[in-house]
C-alpha positions as CSV (number, residue, x, y, z in Angstrom):
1,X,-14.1,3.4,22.0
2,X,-15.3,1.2,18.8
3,X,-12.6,1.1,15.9
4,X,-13.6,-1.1,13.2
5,X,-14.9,-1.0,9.4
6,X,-17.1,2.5,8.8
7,X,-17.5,1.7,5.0
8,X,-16.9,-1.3,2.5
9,X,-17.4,-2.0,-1.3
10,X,-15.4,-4.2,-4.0
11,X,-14.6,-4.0,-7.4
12,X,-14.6,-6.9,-10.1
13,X,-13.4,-6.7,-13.8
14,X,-16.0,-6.3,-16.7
15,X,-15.3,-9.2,-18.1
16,X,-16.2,-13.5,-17.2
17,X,-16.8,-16.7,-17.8
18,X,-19.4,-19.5,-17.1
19,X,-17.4,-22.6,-15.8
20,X,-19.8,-24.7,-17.9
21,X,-18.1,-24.0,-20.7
22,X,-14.4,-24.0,-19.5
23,X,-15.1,-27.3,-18.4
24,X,-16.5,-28.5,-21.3
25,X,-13.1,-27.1,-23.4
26,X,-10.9,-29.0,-20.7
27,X,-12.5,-31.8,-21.0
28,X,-14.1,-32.0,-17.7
29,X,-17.4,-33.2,-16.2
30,X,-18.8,-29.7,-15.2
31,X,-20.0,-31.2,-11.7
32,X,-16.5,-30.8,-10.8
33,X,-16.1,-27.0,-11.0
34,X,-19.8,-25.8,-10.2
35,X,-20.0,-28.9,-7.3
36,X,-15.9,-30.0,-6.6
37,X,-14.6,-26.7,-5.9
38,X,-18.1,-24.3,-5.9
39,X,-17.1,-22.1,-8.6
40,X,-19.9,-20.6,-11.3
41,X,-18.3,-17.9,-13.4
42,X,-14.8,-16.6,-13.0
43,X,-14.0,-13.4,-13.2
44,X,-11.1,-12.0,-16.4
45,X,-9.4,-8.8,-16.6
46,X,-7.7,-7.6,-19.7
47,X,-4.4,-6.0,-19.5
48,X,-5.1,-2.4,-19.4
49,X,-7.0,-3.1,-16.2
50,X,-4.6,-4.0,-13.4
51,X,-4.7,-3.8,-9.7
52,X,-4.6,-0.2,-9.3
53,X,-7.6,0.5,-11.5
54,X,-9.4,-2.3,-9.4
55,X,-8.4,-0.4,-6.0
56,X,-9.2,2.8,-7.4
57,X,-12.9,1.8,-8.3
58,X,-13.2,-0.2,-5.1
59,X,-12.6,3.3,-3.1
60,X,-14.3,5.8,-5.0
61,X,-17.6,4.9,-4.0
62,X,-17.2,4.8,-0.2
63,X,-14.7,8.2,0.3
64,X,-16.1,11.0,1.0
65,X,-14.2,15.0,0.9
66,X,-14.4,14.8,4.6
67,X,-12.3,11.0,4.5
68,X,-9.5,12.1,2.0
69,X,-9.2,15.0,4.4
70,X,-9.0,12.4,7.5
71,X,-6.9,9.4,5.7
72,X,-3.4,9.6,7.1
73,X,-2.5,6.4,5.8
74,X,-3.3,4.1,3.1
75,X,-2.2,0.2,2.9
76,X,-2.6,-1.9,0.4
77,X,-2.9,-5.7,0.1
78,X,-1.1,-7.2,-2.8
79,X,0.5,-10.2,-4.0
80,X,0.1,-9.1,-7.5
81,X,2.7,-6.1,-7.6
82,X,2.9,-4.1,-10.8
83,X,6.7,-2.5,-9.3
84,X,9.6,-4.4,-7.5
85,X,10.1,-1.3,-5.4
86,X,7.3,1.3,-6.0
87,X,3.9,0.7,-3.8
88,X,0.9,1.2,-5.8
89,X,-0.2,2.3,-2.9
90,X,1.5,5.7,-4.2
91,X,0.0,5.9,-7.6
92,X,-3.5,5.2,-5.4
93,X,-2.6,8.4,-3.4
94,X,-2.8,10.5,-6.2
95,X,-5.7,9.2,-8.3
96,X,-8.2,8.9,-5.1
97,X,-7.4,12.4,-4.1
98,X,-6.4,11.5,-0.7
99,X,-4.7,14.8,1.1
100,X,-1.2,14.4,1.2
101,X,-0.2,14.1,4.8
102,X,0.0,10.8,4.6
103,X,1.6,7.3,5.0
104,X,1.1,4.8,2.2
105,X,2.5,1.5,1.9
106,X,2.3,-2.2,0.2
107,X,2.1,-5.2,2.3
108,X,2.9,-8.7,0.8
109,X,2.1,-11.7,2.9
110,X,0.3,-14.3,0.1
111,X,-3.8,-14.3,0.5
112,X,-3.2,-12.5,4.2
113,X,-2.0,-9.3,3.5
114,X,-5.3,-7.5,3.8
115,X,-5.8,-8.9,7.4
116,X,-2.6,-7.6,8.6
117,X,-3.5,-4.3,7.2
118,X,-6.9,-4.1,9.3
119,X,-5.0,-4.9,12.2
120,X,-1.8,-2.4,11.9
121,X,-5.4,0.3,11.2
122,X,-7.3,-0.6,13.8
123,X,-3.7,0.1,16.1
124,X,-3.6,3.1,14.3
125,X,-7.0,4.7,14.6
126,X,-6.6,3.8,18.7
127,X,-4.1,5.8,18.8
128,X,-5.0,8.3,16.7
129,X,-9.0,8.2,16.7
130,X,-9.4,11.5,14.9
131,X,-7.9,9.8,11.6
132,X,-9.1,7.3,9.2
133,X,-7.2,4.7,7.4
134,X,-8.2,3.1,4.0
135,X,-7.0,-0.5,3.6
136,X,-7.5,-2.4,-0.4
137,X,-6.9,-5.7,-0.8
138,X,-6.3,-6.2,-4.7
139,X,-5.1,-8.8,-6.8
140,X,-5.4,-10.7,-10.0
141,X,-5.2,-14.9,-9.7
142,X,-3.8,-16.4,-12.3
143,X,-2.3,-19.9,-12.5
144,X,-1.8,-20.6,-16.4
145,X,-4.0,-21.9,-19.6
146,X,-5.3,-25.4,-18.9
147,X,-3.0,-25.7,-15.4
148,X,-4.4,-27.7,-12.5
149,X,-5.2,-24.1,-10.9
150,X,-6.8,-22.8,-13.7
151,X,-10.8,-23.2,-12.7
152,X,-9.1,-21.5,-9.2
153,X,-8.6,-18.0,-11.2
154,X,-10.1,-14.4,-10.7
155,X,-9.6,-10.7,-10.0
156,X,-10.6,-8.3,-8.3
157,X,-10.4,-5.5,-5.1
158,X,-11.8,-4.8,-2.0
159,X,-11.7,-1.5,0.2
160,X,-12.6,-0.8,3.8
161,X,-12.4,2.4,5.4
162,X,-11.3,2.0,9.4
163,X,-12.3,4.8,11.8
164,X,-13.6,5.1,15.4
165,X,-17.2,5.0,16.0
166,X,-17.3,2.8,12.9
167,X,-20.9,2.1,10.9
168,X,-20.9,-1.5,10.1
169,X,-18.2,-3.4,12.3
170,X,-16.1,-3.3,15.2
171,X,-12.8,-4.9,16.0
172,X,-13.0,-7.4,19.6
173,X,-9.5,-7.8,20.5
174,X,-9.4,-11.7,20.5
175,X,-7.1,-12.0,17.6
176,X,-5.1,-15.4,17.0
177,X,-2.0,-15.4,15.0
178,X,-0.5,-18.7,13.6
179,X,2.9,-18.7,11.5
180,X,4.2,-21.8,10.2
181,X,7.4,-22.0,7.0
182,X,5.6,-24.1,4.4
183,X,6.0,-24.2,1.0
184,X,2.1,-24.9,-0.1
185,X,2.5,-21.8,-2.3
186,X,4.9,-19.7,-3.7
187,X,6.0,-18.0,-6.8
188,X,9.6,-16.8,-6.8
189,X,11.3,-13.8,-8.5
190,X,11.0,-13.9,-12.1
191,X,8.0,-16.1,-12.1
192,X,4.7,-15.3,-13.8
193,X,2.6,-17.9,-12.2
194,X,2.7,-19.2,-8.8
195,X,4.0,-22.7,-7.9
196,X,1.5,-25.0,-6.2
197,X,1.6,-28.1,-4.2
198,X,-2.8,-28.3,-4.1
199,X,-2.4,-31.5,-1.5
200,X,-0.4,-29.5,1.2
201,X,-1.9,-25.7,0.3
202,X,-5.7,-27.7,1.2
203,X,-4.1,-29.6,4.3
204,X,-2.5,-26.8,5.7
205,X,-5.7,-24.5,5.1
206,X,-7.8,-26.4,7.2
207,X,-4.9,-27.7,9.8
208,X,-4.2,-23.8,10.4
209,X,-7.9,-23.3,11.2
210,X,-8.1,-26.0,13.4
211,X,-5.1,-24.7,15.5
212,X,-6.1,-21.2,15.4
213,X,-10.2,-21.9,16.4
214,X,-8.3,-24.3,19.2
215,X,-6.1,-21.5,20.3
216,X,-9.1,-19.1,20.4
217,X,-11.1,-21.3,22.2
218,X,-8.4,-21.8,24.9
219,X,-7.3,-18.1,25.2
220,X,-10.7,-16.6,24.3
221,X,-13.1,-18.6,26.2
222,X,-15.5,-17.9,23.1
223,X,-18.6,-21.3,22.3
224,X,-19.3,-21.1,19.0
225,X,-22.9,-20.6,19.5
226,X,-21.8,-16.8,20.8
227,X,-21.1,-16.6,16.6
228,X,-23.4,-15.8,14.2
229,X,-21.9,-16.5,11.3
230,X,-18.3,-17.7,10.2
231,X,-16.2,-16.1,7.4
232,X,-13.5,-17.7,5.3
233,X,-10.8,-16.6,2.8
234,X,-12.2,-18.5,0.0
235,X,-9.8,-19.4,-3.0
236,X,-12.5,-21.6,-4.2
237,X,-15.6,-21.9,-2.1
238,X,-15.8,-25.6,-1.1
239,X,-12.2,-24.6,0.8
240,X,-14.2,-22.8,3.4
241,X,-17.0,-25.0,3.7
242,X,-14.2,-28.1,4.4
243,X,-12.7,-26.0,7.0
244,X,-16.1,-25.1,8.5
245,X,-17.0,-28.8,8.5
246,X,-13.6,-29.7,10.0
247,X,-14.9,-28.2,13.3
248,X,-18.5,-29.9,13.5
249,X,-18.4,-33.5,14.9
250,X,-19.8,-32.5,17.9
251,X,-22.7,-29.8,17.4
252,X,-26.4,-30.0,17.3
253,X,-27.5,-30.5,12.7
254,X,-29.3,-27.5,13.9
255,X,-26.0,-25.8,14.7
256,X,-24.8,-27.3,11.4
257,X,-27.6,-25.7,9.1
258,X,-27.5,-22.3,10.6
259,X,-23.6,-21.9,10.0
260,X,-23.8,-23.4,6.4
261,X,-26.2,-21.0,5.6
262,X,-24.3,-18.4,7.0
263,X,-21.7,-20.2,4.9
264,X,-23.3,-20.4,1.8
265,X,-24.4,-16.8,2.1
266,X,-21.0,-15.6,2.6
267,X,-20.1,-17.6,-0.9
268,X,-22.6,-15.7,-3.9
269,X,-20.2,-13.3,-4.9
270,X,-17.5,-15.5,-4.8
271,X,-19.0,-18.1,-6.8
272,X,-19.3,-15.3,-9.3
273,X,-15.6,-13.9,-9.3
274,X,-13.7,-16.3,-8.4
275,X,-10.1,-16.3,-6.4
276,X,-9.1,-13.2,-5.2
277,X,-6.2,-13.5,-3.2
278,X,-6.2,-10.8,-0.9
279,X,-9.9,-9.8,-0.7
280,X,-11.3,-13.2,-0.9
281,X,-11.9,-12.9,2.7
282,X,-13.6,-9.7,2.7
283,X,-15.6,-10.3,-0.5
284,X,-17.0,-13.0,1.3
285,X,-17.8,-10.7,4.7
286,X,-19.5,-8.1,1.9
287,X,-21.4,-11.0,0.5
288,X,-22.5,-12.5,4.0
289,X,-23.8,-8.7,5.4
290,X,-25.3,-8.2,2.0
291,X,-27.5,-11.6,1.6
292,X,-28.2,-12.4,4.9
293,X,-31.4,-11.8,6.4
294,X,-30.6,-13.7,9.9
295,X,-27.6,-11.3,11.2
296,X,-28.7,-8.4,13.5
297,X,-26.9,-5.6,15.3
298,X,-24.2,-7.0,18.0
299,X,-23.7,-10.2,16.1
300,X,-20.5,-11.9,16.5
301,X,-18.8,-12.7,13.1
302,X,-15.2,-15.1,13.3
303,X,-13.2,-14.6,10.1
304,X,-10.2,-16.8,9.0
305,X,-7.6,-15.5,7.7
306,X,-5.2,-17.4,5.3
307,X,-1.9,-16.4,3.7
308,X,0.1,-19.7,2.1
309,X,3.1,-19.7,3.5
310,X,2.2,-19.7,5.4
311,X,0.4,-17.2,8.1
312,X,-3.3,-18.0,9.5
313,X,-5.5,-15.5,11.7
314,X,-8.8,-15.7,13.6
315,X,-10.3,-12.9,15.1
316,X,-14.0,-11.6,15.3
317,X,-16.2,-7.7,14.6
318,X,-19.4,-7.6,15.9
319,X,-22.6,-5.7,13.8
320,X,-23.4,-2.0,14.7
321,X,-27.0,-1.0,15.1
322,X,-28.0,0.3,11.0
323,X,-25.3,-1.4,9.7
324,X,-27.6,-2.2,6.7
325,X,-28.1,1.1,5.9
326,X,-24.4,1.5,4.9
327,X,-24.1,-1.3,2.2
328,X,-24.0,-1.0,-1.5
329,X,-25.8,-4.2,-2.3
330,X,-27.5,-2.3,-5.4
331,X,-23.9,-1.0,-6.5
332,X,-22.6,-4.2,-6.6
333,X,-25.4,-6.3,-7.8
334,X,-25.2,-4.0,-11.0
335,X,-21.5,-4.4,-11.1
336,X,-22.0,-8.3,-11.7
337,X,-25.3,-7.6,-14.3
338,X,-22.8,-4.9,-16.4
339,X,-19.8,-7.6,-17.0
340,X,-19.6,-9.1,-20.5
341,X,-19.3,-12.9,-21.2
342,X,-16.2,-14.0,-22.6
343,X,-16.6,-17.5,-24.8
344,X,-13.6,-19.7,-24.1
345,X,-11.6,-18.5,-27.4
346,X,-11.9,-14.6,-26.1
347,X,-10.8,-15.7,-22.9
348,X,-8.0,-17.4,-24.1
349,X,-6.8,-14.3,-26.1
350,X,-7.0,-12.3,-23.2
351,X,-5.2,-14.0,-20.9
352,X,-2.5,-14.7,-23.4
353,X,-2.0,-11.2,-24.6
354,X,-0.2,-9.6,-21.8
355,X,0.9,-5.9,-20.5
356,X,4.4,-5.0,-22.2
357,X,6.0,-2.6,-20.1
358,X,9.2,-2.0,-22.7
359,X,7.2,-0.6,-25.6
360,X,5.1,2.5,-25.7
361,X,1.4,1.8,-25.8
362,X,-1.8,3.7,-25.6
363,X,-5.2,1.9,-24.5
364,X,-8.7,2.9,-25.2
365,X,-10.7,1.0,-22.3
366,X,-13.7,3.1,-20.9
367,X,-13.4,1.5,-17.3
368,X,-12.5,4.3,-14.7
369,X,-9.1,4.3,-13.7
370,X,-7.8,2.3,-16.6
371,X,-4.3,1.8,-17.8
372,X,-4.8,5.0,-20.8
373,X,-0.7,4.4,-21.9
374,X,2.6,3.2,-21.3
375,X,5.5,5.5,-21.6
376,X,8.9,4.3,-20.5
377,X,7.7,1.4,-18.1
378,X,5.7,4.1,-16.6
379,X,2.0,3.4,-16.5
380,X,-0.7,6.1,-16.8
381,X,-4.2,6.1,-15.8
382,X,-7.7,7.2,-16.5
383,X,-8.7,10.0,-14.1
């Protein structure tokens, strides 16, 4: 029996901006963000849009009345928690509709949280392969006004439905798991931006890929001409491609230009958004199956996992026959043509004018699923 991913879709925030212009306001040759660290436009969210509204619109278009009926659990991927104790997996419940049978839970493990998700719903639907699970990674990447990490920044959610007989991917079962106490990354209690040591976070990225594509190629017995593409989390997109090259020396440059180009693929919507955490890796699987004219049905894809941390993970789907016929390139393409530039003033005033939870507040934001008011810390949403 196949279990894998039977529908996917994201969301992104209806609001950017070009990294021309931030680097011009910092100062910086603009080579370095569009080149340096492959970032075009980053993606900005203002406060009454949080990671539950993005969720909510990443599900809506890809659940049917037949899914809610089927989902008996519901994980989501966070490291951008609006509650201490609360999941807003709960909250997500409600607003989707799902029926209420259910398990639903929050999983915090840095950028990997989404990956373990997939896996504890693929072990779920194999058990259970008359039920569906819904997994959302969603997060908002922020790193502080004119901070090293600031050109790193974004938001965003992505949501995959897991079921048997899936329509676009299925699991293998050749997963390898890497764990390794590091602090590259971390933002303690009480913190409202993460603290980052950008050598180490970099070097451990691409030592954990070389250990893990080692590993796999030891246990799993897999070339890496049986691939058809590789997929990376991408916090910026020239992290990827670093990690990609890492494992090169020896190949054919005609083995090097087909899994750039793969590469590059995977990268368009990222370049357009920006970091987002916990979906980063499947924005960029969305982005490969959606611009890719080269991938066919039973192609192998590898994705890399990365959680700082730190916790790494290979493992590989394959392509089901038709797969195409279950994107929503046009959904999301006009996702990216709707969003409204922000010049680098706006931007600033949005970032810096933040969610109070202590005070009532009512919001007028026309986005779906929007923050609508805040009444005793409690936050209420567009439905």
């Amino acid at each position: 029996m196949n279990v894998g991913i039977d529908k996917l879709s994201f969301f992104v925030p209806s609001y950017y901006i070009e990294m021309t212009e931030l680097a011009n306001a910092r100062a910086v040759a603009p080579a370095k963000f569009h080149i340096g660290i492959g970032q075009d436009q980053m993606a900005i969210n203002p406060k009454s849009q949080d990671i539950i509204t993005f969720a909510a619109n990443a599900a809506q278009h890809i659940l049917s009345s037949e899914d809610l009926a089927q989902i008996d659990m519901m994980i989501v991927a966070t490291e951008s928690g609006i509650d201490e104790s609360k999941a807003s997996a709960v909250v997500l419940h409600r607003l989707l509709g799902i029926q209420p049978f259910a398990r639903s839970f929050e999983i915090k493990e840095a950028c990997y949280g989404a990956t373990a998700g997939l896996q504890f719903a693929k072990d779920h639907v194999l058990l259970h392969p008359d039920k569906k699970v819904l997994v959302i990674a969603t997060d908002i990447a922020k790193y502080g006004l004119e901070s090293g990490g600031e050109p790193t920044q974004g938001a965003g959610a992505v949501a995959m439905l897991v079921s048997a007989d899936p329509q676009i991917l299925a699991f293998e079962d050749d997963n390898v798991m890497l764990t390794q106490d590091i602090y590259d990354f971390w933002r303690p209690v009480g913190h409202d931006f993460p603290l980052v040591d950008g050598a180490l976070s970099n070097e451990t990225y691409i030592q954990s890929f070389q250990k893990v594509w080692a590993e796999n190629i030891k246990k799993n017995h897999i070339p890496l001409s049986d691939y058809a593409a590789l997929t990376f989390h991408i916090p910026y997109t020239k992290m990827g491609k670093k990690a990609l090259t890492s494992i090169l020396t020896d190949v054919s440059e005609e083995e090097k230009d087909r899994l750039f180009a793969r590469y590059e693929e995977s990268t368009i919507y990222s370049r357009k958004t920006g970091n987002m955490y916990t979906g980063s890796l499947y924005l960029g699987l969305i982005s490969l199956l959606e611009n890719s004219q080269s991938l066919q049905a039973n192609d192998r894809i590898g994705l890399f996992s990365y959680g700082s941390g730190s916790v790494a993970e290979f493992f590989s789907m394959r392509l089901i026959k038709g797969y195409q016929e279950h994107l929503l390139k046009k959904l999301h393409e006009t996702q990216f043509k709707k969003r409204s530039k922000l010049s680098i003033e706006q931007y600033e005033a949005m970032f810096s004018d933040q969610l109070d939870t202590s005070i009532t507040n009512e919001f007028h934001d026309q986005t779906p699923y929007s923050i609508t008011k805040l009444v005793n810390t409690i936050r209420q949403y567009k439905e």
